[in-house]
N, C-alpha and C positions, 0 to 999 in steps of 0.2 A: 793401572798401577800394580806393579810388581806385590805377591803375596811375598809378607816379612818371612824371613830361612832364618836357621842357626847354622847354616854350609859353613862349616870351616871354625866355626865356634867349639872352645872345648868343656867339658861338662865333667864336673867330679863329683860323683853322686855316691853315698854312702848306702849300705843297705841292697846294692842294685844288682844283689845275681839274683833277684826276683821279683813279682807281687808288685808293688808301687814304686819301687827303684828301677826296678828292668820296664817298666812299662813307659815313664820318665824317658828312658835314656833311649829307647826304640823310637820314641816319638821324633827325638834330635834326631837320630839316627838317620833316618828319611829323607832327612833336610839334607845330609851330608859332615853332619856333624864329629867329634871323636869324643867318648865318653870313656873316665877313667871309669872303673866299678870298683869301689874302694868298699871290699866286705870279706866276714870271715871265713862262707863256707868255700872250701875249695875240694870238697869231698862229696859226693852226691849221697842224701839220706831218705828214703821212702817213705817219712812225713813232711820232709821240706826239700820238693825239686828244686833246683836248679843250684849250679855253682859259680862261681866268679866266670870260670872258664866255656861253661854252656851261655852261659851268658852275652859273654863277646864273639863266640860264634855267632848268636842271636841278633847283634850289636853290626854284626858285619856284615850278615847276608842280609841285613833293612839297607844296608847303605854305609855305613860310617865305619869310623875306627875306633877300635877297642884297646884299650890297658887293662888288663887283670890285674887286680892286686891285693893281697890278701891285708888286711886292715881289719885290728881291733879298736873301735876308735876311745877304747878310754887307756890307749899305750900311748904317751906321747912322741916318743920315738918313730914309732908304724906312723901318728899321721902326719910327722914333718916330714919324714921321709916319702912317703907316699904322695903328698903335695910336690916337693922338688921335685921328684921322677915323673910326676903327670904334666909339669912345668917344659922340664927338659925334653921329655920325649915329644908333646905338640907343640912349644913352644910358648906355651904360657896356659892361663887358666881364665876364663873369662864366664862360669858360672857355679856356684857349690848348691848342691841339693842337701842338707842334712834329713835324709831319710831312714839313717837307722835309728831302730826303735825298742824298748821291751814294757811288756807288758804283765800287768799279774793283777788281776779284779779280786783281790783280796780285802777283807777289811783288814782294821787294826789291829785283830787277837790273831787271825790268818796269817799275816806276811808277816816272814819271817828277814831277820835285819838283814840276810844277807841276799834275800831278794828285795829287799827299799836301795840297798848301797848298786845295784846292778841297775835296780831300775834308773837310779839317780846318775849313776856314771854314764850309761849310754846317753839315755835322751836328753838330761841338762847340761852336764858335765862334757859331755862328748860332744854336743852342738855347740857350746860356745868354746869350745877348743879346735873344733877343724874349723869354725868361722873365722878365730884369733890369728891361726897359723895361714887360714885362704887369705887374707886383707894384703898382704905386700905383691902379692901376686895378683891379685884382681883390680887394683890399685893401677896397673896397669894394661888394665884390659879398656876396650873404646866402652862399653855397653856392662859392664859388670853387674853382676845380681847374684845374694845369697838368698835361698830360699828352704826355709823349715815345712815341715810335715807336721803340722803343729795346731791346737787349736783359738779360736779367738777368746781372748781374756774374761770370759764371762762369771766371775765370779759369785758363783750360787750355789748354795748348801747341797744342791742333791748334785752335783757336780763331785762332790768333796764324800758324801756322808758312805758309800758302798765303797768305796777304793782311794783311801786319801791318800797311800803311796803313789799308787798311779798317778791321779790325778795331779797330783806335785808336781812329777817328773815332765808330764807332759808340757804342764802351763810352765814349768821351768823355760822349755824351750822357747816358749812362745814371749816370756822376758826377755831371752835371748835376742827375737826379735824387736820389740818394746825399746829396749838400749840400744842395740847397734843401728838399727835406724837412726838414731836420734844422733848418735857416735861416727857414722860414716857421713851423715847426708851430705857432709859439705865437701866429701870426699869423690862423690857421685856413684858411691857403690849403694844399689840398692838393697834393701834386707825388708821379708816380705812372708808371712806366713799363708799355706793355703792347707785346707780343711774339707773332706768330704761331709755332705748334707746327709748321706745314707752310707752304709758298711759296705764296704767293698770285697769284693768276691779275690781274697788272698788266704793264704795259708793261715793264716792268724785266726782268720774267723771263721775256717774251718777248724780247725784244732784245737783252739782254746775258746771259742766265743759261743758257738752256736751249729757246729756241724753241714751237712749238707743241705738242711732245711732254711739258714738264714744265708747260704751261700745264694739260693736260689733267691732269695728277697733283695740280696744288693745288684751294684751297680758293679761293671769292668772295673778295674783299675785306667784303663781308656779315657776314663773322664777323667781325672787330675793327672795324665799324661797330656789332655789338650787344653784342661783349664794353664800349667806350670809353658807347655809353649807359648801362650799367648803369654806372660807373666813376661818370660824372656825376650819377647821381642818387644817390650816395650822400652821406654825409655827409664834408665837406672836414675837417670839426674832428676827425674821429676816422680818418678811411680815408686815410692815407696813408705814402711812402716802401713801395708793392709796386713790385714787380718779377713784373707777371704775365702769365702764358701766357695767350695767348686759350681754347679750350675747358678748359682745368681751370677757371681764373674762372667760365665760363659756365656749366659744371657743377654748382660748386657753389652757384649762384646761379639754378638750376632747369630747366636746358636739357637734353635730352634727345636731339633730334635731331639729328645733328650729320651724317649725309648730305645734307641740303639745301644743306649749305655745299658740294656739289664741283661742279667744273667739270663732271667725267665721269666716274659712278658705278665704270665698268669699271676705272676705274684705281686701282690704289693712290697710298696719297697719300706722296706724297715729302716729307722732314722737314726742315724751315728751319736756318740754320746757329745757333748758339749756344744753342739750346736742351738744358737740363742733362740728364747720362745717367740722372740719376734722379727726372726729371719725367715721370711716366707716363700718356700720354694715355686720358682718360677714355671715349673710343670705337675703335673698330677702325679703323687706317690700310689696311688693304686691301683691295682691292675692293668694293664694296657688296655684302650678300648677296641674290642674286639679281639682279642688273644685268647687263644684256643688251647685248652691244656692237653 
C-alpha cells in the first residue's frame, strides 16, 4: 500500500518563514507539495532568522513549490488578496495552517492594552479571518483541512491566572476551531487543532521563554511537522473538530520513536503550557536512556 503524499496539494500556511510554519510546510515540501508562506518578515533580523524569501528557497530545494508573500494577517485586504493569488498561481487551495502567533506572558498590571489588542488580532482575530476568507476556496478542494496552532479547551484557573491576555488569544483560536468544525462538517472541510506536549526549540522560546537552557529541554519543531502530515492525509469528511497533542496523535498513528524529536537527549524535556493533567505522554520526558552529555 502506497504511503499517503500531499504531491501536488497546495498549503497556505501563516507564520512559515520559520520555527513551526517552515517546518509544516518542509514536511509537504518532500512529498512534492506547493506551499504559499503567508508572513510578514521579508527582511532578515539577527534575533529572528529566516524571511518569507529564505524560506521558499528552503521550500524548493526539499522538493516543492514556494509563493512568498508578505501578509499581515490582521489586514484584511493582505489575506484576501494573498488567498486569491495562492489560488491563481497553483490552482486552488486545498490546506490553511493558521500558525501565526504572538505572545506576551504578562499578567494583568504588565500587559499593556496595546499588547492584549496584538495579541488578540493575530491569533483570534487573525485565525478566524484567513479561515472565513480560505472556506470558498477549500470548498473546492477533494481533501480540504484547516488546521490551528492552538491548544485544547482546557479550561483551568492556572491556565488563565500568570497571562490571561495570552491565554485568551490562544484558546480564542482554538474556539475557532470548536465553531468551524461544527460550521463546516457538512461541508466536508475539516478544522482541527494540534498542540505540542513539550516546548519547542523556536525562536520564541529562545527569546522570550527560557533562552538556550529550555531550548535544550524541547523537542524539533519536526514533531508537529509530522504530527500536522499525518492530520492532512487523513480523511476531511470524517477526521475532524480534535483537539490534538502532537506525540499521543503520533503514537497512535504508529510512531514509536520519539527521542529523535530532542534538541539534547541529556536533557529532560520540559512540558508546554495548556497541556491537560490527564494527557499522558506516550514516551518518557526524561533524559534519554543512555545519553551522554
Amino acid at each position: 500500500m502506497a504511503e499517503p503524499t500531499l504531491k501536488g496539494k497546495t498549503l497556505f500556511i501563516t507564520g512559515a518563514s520559520r520555527g513551526i510554519g517552515l517546518a509544516i510546510g518542509l514536511r509537504a515540501a518532500r512529498d512534492g507539495a506547493n506551499i504559499a508562506i503567508a508572513a510578514k518578515t521579508s527582511e532578515a533580523n539577527a534575533k529572528l532568522p529566516g524571511t518569507i524569501y529564505s524560506a521558499a528557497k528552503e521550500i524548493e530545494a526539499a522538493g516543492g513549490r514556494a509563493l512568498p508573500l508578505i501578509v499581515d494577517v490582521r489586514d484584511e485586504a493582505a489575506v484576501r488578496g494573498a488567498l486569491e493569488q495562492t489560488a491563481a498561481h497553483f490552482g486552488g487551495i486545498d490546506i490553511v495552517v493558521n500558525n501565526a502567533s504572538a505572545i506576551s506572558l504578562t499578567n494583568s498590571q504588565a500587559t499593556e492594552m496595546k499588547r492584549f489588542d496584538l495579541m488578540h488580532q493575530i491569533n483570534a482575530r487573525g485565525t478566524f479571518m484567513v479561515s472565513k476568507f480560505a472556506v470558498p476556496y477549500l470548498a473546492k478542494s477533494t481533501n480540504p483541512h484547516i488546521l490551528m496552532l492552538s491548544p485544547p479547551l482546557d479550561m483551568k484557573e492556572k491556565w488563565f491566572a500568570g497571562h490571561t491576555a495570552y491565554t485568551m488569544a490562544k484558546f480564542g483560536m482554538s474556539l475557532v476551531v470548536l465553531g468551524l468544525a461544527g460550521e463546516l462538517r457538512a461541508r466536508g472541510i475539516a478544522v482541527n487543532a494540534l498542540w505540542p506536549r513539550t516546548t519547542i526549540a523556536t525562536a520564541a522560546v529562545k527569546n522570550l521563554l527560557g533562552g538556550d537552557a529550555l531550548m535544550r529541554a524541547s523537542r524539533k519543531p519536526d514533531i508537529l511537522a509530522d504530527a500536522a502530515h499525518v492530520i492532512f492525509c487523513k480523511d476531511a469528511k470524517s477526521f475532524t473538530g480534535h483537539f490534538i497533542i502532537d506525540d499521543t496523535f503520533l503514537a497512535e498513528n504508529g510512531v514509536t520513536d520519539f527521542d529523535a524529536y530532542r534538541v539534547d537527549p541529556t536533557q529532560a524535556l520540559a512540558v508546554d503550557f495548556f497541556v491537560p493533567d490527564d494527557s499522558k505522554p506516550p514516551a518518557s520526558l526524561a533524559a534519554a536512556k543512555g545519553a551522554t552529555a
